[in-house]
C-alpha positions as CSV (number, residue, x, y, z in Angstrom):
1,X,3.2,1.9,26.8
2,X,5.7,0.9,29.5
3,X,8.0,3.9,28.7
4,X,8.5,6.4,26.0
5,X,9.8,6.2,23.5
6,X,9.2,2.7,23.5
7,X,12.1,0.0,23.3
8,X,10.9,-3.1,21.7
9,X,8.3,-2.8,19.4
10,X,6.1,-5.6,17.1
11,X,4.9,-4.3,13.3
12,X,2.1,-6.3,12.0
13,X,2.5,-4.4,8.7
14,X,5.4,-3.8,6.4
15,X,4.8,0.0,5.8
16,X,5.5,1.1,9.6
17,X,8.6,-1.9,9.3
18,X,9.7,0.4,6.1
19,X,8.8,3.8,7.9
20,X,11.3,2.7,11.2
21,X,13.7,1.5,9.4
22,X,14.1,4.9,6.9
23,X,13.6,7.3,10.6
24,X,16.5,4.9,11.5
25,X,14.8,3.5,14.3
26,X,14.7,0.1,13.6
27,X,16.4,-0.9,16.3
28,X,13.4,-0.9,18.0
29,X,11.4,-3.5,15.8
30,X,11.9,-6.5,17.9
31,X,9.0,-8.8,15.1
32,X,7.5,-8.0,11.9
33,X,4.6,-8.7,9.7
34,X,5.7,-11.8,7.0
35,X,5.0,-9.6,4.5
36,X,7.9,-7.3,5.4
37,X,10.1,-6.9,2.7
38,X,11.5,-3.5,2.4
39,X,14.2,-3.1,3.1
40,X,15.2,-6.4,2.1
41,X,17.8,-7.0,5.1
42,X,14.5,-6.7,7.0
43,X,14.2,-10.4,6.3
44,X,17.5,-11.6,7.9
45,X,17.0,-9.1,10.9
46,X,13.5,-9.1,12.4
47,X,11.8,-12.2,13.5
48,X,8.2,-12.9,11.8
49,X,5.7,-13.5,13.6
50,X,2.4,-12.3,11.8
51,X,0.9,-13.2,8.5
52,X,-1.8,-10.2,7.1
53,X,-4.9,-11.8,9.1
54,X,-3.6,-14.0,11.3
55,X,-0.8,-13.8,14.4
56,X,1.3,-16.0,16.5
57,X,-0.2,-14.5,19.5
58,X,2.5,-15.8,22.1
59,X,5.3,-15.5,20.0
60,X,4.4,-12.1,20.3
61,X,4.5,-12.1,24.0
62,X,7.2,-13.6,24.3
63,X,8.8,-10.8,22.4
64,X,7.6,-7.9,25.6
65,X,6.9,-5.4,22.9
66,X,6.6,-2.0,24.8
67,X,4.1,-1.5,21.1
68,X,2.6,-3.3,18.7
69,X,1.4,-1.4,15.7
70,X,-1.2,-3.0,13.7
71,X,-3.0,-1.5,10.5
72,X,-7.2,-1.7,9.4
73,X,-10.1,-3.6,10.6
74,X,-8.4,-6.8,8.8
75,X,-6.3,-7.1,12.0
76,X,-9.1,-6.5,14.7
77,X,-8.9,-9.6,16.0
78,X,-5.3,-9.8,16.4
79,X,-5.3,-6.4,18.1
80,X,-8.5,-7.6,20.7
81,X,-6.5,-10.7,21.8
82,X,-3.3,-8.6,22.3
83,X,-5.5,-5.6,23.8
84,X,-6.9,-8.3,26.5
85,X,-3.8,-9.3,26.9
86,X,-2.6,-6.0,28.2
87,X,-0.3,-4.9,25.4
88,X,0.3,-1.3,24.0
89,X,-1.5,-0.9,20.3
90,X,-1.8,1.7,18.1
91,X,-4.1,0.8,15.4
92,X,-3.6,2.8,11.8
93,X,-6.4,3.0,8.9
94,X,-5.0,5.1,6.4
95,X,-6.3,4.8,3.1
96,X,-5.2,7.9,1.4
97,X,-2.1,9.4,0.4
98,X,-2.6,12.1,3.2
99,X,-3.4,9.2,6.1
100,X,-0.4,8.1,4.5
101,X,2.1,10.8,5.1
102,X,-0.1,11.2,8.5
103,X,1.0,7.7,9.6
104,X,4.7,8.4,8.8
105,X,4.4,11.4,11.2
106,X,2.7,9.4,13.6
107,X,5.3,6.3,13.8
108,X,8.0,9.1,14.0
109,X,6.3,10.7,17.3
110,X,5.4,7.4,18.6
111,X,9.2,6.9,18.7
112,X,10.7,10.3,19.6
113,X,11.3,11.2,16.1
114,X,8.6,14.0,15.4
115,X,11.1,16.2,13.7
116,X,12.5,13.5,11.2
117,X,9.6,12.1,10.9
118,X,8.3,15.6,9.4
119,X,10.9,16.0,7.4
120,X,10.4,12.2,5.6
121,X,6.7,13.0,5.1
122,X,7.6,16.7,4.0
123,X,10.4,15.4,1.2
124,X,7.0,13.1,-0.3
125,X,5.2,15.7,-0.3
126,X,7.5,17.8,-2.6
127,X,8.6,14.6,-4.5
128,X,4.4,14.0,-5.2
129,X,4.0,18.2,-6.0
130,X,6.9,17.9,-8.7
131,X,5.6,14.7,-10.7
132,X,2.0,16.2,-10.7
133,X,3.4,19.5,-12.1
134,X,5.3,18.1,-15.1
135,X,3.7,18.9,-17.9
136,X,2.0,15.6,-19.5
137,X,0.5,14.8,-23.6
138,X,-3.0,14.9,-23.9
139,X,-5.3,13.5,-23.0
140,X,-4.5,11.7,-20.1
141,X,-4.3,8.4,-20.5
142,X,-7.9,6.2,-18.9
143,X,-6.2,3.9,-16.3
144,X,-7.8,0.9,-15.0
145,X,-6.4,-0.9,-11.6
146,X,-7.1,-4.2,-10.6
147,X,-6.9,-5.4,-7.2
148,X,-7.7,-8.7,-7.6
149,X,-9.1,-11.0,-10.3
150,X,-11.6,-13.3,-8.8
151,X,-14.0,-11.2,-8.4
152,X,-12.7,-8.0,-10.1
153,X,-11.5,-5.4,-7.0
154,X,-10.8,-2.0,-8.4
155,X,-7.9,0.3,-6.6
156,X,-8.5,1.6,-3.4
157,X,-8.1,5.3,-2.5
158,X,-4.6,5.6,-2.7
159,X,-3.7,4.6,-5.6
160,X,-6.4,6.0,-7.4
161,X,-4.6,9.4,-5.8
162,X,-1.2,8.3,-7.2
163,X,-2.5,7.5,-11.0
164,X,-4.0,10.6,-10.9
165,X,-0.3,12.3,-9.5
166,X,1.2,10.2,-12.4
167,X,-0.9,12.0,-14.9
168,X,-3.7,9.9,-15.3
169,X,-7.4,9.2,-15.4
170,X,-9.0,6.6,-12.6
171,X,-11.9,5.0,-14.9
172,X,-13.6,4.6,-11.3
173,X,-12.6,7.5,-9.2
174,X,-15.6,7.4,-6.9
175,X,-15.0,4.1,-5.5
176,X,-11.5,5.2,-4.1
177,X,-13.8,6.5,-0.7
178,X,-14.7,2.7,-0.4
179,X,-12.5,1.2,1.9
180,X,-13.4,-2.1,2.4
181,X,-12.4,-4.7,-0.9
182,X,-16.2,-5.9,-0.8
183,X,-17.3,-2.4,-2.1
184,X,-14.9,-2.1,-4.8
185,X,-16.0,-5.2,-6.4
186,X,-17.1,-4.4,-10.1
187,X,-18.4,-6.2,-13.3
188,X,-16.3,-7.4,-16.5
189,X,-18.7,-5.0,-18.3
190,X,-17.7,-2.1,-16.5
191,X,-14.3,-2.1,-17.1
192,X,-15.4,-3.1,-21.2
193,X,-17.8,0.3,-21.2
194,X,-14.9,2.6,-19.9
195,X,-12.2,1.7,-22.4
196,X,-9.3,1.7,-20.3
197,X,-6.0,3.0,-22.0
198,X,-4.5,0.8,-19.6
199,X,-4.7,-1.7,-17.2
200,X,-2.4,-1.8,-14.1
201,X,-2.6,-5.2,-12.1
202,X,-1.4,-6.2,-8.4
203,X,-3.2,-9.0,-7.5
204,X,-2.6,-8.9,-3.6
205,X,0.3,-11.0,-3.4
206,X,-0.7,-12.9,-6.1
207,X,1.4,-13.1,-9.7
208,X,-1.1,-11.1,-12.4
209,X,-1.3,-13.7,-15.8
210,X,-2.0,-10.9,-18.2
211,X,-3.1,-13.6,-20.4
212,X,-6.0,-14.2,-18.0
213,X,-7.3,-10.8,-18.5
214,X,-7.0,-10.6,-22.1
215,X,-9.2,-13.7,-22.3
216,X,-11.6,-11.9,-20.2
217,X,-15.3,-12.0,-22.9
218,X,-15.1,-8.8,-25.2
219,X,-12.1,-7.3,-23.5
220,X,-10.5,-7.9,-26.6
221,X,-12.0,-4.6,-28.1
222,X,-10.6,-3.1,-24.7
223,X,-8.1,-0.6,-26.1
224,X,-5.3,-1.6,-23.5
225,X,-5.5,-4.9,-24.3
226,X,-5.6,-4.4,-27.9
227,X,-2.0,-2.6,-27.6
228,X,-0.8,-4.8,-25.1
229,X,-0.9,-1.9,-22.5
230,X,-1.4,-4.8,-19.2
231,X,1.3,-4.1,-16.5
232,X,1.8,-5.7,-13.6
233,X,2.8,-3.5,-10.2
234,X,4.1,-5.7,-7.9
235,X,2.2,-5.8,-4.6
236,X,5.0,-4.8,-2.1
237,X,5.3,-1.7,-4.3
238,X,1.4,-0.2,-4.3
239,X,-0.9,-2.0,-2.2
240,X,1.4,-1.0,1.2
241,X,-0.3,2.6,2.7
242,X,3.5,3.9,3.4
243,X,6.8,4.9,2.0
244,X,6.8,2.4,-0.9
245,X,4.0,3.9,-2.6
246,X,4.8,7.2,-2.5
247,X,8.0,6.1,-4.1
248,X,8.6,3.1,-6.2
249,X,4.8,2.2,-6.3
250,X,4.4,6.1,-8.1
251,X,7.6,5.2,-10.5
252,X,5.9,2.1,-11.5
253,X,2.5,3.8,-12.5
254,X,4.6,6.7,-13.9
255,X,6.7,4.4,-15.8
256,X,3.4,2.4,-17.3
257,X,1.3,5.3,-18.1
258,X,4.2,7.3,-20.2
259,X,7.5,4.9,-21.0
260,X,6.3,5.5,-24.8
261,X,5.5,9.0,-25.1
């Protein structure tokens, strides 16, 4: 970096936009990730110029960010071109809930902010203690999440963490150490054998059709689909490693797994 704390600074993802913006430092965030949506005046205040994958390299230039922060190997391209051309980068890859609150203490010392920063990771972690310690029916309800459709993507780490915070069972807690989507990819049959109680659905950006899964050959005798137990999470609110998760993403899965008991 030029200086510290840095002045102008470019967020390729939405969950260190969101993490700025609730240290009140986004005053700072001089461009932002397309996908930045929360919180929604984001969208009227910060220029875009990044989509998940892809970057408008010298728009981003143009912008002199002191630091650009960028998120998983998804973006190691963008961050190579802007590393060779000389900018400031700090790359995250958390995909847990603890590389999580890690990330939000991270941003805040990145920025000066160490101390609030600690005390916004500090208030999740007592918000996450308190909904796993309320006392729950048994048994626990099985809980299926899909990632995507075509093919099937199960949940990735940290949302198998926050279904289990919620008071349910991950039908496929081992693959929450697989990080990349390719190694969460699972068969129809799978999903049939473990007799999900229910099935949560973000589909990366993309609208779930729960009618598409119900379809899906001898699902039928699936006991979430057979009581209509398919609920859609939108993506901004669960498959973003930051604040939202912890949050409204945990409500959501809270909300689907016990709305009825």
């Amino acid at each position: 970096m030029r200086q510290f704390p840095p002045r102008r600074i470019v967020c390729l993802t939405e969950e260190t936009v969101e993490t700025l913006y609730l240290l009140g430092e986004q005053d700072r965030i001089v461009g932002v990730s397309g996908y930045a949506v929360r919180p929604p005046r984001v969208r009227r205040e910060k220029p875009r110029v990044s989509a998940f994958i892809s970057a408008d390299i010298p728009k981003i230039l143009a912008l002199e960010p002191d630091l650009v922060l960028a998120f998983s190997d998804l973006q190691a391209d963008i961050v190579a071109d802007l590393v060779r051309a000389g900018v400031a980068l700090h790359a995250f890859n958390q995909r847990d809930v603890a590389g999580i609150l890690a990330m939000i203490r991270t941003v805040g010392a990145l920025v000066g902010a160490a101390e609030q920063a600690d005390q916004l990771a500090a208030k999740y972690e007592a918000r996450l203690a308190d909904i796993a310690g309320l006392p729950r029916p048994s048994p626990k309800p099985k809980v299926y999440f899909e990632e995507w459709d075509d093919p099937l993507i199960s949940g990735i780490g940290w949302v198998s963490e926050l279904i289990e915070i919620a008071g349910g069972e991950d039908i496929l807690p081992k693959l929450r150490f697989q990080q990349a989507a390719k190694d969460r990819i699972i068969s129809p049959d799978t999903v049939r054998d473990a007799a999900p109680d229910v099935i949560l659905a973000s589909w990366c950006g993309k609208k779930v059709v729960p009618d598409r899964i119900r379809r899906r050959p001898g699902w039928n005798e699936i006991p979430a689909v057979r009581n209509h137990r398919i609920v859609e999470i939108k993506s901004p609110l669960i498959l973003q490693p930051g604040p939202a998760a912890l949050t409204d993403g945990l409500d959501a899965i809270v909300k689907a797994l016990w709305s009825d008991s």
